[in-house]
C-alpha positions, 0 to 999 in steps of 0.5 A: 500500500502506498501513501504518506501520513500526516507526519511524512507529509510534513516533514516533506513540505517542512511545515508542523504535524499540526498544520500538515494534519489540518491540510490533509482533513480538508484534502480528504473532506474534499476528496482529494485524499483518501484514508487507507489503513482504517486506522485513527492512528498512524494514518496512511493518505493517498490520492486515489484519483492518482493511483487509479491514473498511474495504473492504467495502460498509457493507451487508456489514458485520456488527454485534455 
């Protein structure tokens, strides 16, 4: 399963586990972001949308 948490999140984007937390509640309350692991701790995010981009054949994937 591939994803980051809340802290590998912020220390990517150097900014505090707490403002990272608050972006990523309204990434997922927006759908953006997705929970994978079912868990209230140690939360794993992905970006479903993404996922499901990358791993369709290249001849699948639609141009704008």
């Amino acid at each position: 399963m591939a994803g980051n948490s809340v802290n590998s999140i912020g220390d990517l984007i150097e900014i505090s586990y707490r403002t990272a937390n608050v972006a990523v509640r309204r990434l997922e309350d927006d759908g953006v972001l997705q929970e994978v692991t079912g868990q209230s701790r140690n939360r794993v995010f992905r970006a479903r949308e993404v996922f499901e981009m990358i791993q369709k054949p290249v001849d699948d994937l639609r141009y704008w």
